[in-house]
Structures are given as C-alpha cells and as structure tokens.
N, C-alpha and C positions, 0 to 999 in steps of 0.2 A: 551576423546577428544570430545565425542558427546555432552555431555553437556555446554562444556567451549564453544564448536560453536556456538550454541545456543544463549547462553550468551552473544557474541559477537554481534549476528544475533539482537537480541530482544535490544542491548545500539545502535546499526547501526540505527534501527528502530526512537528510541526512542530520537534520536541527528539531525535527520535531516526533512526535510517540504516538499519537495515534493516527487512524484512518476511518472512513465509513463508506464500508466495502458494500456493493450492492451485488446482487447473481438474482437470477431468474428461476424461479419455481419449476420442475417439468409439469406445469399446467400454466406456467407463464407469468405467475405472477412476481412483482418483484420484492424482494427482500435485501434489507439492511443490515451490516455487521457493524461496530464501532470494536474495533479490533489494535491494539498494540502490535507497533512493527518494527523492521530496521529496514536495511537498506543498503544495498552494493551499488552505489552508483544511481542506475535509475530505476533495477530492479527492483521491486520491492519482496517482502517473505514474511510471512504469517503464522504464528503455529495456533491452530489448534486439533481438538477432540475427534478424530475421523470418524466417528457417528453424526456428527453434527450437519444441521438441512442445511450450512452455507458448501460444506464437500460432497453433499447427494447433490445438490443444486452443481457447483464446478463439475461433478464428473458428464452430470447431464449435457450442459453448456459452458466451456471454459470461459466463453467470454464474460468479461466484470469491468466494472468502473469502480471509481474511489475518489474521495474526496479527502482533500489537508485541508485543514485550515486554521486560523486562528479564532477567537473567540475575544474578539477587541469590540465593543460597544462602538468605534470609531469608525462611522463607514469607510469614511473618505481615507482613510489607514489599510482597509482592509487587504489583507492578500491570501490567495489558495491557490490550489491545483484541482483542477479536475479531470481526471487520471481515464482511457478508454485502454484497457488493453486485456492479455489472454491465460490462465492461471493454469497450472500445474501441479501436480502432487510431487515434490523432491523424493527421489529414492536413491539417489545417488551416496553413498557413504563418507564420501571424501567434501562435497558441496553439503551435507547435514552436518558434518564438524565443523565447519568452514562458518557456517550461518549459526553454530553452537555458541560459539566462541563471538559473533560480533552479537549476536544477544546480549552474552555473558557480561561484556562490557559495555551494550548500551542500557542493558537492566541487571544490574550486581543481585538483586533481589531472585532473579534466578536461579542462581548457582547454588544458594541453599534449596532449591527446591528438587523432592527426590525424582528421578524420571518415571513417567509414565507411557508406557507401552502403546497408549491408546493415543497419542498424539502424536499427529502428523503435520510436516511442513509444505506448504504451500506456497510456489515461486508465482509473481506474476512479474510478468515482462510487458513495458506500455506500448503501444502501439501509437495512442495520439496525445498528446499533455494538452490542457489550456493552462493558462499560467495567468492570474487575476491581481494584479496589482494596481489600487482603487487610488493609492499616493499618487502616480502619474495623471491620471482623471479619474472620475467617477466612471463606473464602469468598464473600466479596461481589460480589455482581455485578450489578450496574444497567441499564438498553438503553435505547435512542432511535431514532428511525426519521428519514430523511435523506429 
C-alpha cells in the first residue's frame, strides 16, 4: 500500500499548479504563500524573488508545510495533500537547468519571460504526506513518510 500511495501522492503532484506553502516568521508567526509549482516525483520547487519574507523565513526555519488541493464545491469528491516537509535554496547548476526546463514545459508562458537575477529556486523535499480522499468516505485521510 505504501508504494501505490506514493504513486498517487507524486501523479496528485504532478496534475495540478499550485500550492499554499506556509513557513514561520523568526518571531514565530505563521505565514501563507499560494505559489505555482512543479514537481520531480515527490519533490516539489518553487521560484521565487530572494528578498521575499517566505526565503528570510526558510533560511530562518527550513521546515514548511503545503497544501494541494482542489477547489470542488463537492465535499464528499474532495481530495488534497497535506504536505510536512524541509526547503532549500537550489544552487546547484545542473538541478537549476534540470527544474528550468520542467517549468518551461509545465508553464510555456515562462519561456517568454526574460530572466531575472533576483530569483531564486527553492527545493522542498516531504518528509510526512496526508493524502485526503473524501470519495472513499467523508473524512478520509491516509499518511506516508518520504
């Protein structure tokens, strides 16, 4: 079963565009991104603005949660992820082309856009998934650890 979740976990991933990334304030408070992403499997990658309080906040605390979901008015339909794991700033050259390129083609709309110096990619790798699939009952809710 742990692998077929998995399975599920990383096509849930890999079908939908955005997230809503949370991090912690260095005063502890918490804060919300609603951020576009992709996705290698079960890691996920983020770019944005390295000024911005969600990579002051990561450098503070790497650990972040995130949430997928759908946006179906149908409870009993409902399914998401809710995502516990550890973020990173990418610097690696070869994994920044690598993540250019599954952008490129999960948003074409990128490719016209010219680059900017000030944006940095951001790797998170999960540590614990729930997996919320509300079709099998109401309330259902599964986990697996990465």
């Amino acid at each position: 079963m742990t692998e077929e979740l998995k399975a599920k976990i990383c096509e849930y991933l890999a079908t939908h565009n955005y997230l809503n990334l949370a991090t912690l304030s260095p005063q502890g408070r918490p804060m919300a991104h609603t951020m576009a992403y992709v996705s290698e499997d079960e890691v996920v990658y983020v770019a944005t603005n390295k000024n911005t309080r969600k990579v002051q906040n990561i450098i503070n605390n790497p650990y972040v949660a995130f949430t997928v979901d759908e946006d179906d008015p149908d409870w009993f339909d409902m399914q998401a992820l809710q995502v516990e794991g550890k973020a990173s700033i990418v610097n690696d050259e070869t994994e920044l082309r690598e993540v250019g390129e599954i952008i490129a083609a999960k948003f074409p709309v990128t490719a016209d856009m010219p680059p900017d110096p000030d944006t940095i990619m951001i790797k998170i790798e999960p540590e614990l998934v729930y997996y919320l699939d509300y079709s099998v009952e109401f309330g259902y809710r599964t986990s697996v650890t990465f």
